[in-house]
C-alpha positions as CSV (number, residue, x, y, z in Angstrom):
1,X,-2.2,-84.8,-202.7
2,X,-3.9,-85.9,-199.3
3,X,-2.0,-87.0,-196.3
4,X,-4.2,-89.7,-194.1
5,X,-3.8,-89.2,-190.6
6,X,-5.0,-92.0,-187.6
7,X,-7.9,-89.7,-186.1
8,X,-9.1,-90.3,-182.9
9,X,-12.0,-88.4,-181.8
10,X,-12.4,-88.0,-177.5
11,X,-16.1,-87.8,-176.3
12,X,-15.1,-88.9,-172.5
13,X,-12.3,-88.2,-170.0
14,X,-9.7,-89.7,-169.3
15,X,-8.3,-90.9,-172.6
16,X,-5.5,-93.0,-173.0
17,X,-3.6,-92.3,-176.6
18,X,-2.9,-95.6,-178.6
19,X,-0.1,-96.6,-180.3
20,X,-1.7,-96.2,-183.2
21,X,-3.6,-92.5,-182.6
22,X,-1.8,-89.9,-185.1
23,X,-4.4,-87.0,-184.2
24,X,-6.6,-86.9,-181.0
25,X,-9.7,-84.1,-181.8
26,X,-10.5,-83.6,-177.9
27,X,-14.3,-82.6,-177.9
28,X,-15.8,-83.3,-174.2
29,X,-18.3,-81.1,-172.0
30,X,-16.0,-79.9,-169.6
31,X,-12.1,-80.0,-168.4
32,X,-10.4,-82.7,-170.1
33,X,-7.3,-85.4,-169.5
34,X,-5.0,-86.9,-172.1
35,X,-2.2,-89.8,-171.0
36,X,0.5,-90.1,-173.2
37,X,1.0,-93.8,-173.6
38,X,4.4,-95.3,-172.8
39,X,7.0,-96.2,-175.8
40,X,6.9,-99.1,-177.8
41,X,10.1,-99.6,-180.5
42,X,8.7,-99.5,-183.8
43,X,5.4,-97.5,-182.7
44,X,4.6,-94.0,-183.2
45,X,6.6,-91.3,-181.6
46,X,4.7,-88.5,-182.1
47,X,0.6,-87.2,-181.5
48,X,-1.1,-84.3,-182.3
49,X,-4.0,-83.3,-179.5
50,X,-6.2,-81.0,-180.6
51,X,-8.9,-79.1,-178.6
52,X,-11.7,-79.8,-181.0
53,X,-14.5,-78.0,-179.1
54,X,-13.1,-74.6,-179.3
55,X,-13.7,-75.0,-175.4
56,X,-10.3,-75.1,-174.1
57,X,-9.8,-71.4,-172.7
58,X,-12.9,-72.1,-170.0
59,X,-12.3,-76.1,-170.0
60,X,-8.5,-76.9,-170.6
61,X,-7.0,-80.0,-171.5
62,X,-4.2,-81.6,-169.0
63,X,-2.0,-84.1,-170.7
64,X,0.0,-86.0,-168.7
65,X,2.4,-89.3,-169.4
66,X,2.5,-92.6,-167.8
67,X,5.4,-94.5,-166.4
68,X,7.4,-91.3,-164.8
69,X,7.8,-89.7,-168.1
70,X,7.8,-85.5,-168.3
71,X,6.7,-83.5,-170.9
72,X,9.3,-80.8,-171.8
73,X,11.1,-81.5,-168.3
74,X,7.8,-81.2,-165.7
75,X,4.6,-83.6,-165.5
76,X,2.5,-82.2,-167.6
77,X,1.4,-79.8,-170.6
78,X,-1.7,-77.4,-170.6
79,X,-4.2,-76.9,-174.0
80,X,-5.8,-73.8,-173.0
81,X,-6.6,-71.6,-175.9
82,X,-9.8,-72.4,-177.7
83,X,-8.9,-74.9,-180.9
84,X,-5.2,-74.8,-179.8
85,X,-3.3,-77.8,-180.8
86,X,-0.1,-79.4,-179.5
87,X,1.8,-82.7,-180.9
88,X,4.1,-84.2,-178.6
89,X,7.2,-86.0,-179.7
90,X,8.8,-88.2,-177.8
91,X,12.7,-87.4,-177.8
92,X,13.8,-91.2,-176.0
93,X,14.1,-90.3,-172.8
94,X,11.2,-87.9,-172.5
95,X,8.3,-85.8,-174.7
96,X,8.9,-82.5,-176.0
97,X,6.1,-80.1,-177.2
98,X,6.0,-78.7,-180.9
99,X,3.3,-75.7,-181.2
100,X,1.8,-74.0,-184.2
């Protein structure tokens, strides 16, 4: 059995997630950015960001969301152990954070 995720793989900073981004595999030179995108009924609701490089510790990754949105209450969430992952889930008024 073999699940098929939507990869996206970030090579520049800032990225925007799409709609239709599953997993983001975050691999840039230096400290990073992620927006969370805004809403759309019917779209996804949940992303995985991954720090790819195994940079994160020394370059983190910020993620942030657009349109006043929080992420678990404040503006923004913090990748910043090396291959750490986060997915994000977006609860309808706001995202939440789910960790491994």
């Amino acid at each position: 059995m073999s699940i098929n995720y939507n990869t996206t793989l970030v090579t520049t900073t800032p990225y925007t997630v799409l709609s239709t981004d599953e997993v983001v595999l975050v691999n840039v030179a230096g400290p990073a950015s992620v927006i969370l995108p805004v809403i759309i009924a019917g779209k996804n609701t949940a992303f995985y960001v991954k720090d790819a490089s195994g940079n994160a510790l020394i370059n983190p990754i910020t993620i942030t969301a657009v349109g006043g949105a929080t992420i678990n209450g404040i503006g923004f969430a913090l990748i910043n152990g090396n291959y750490s992952h986060v997915q994000f889930v977006w609860d309808g008024t706001g995202w939440l954070t789910l960790t491994n």
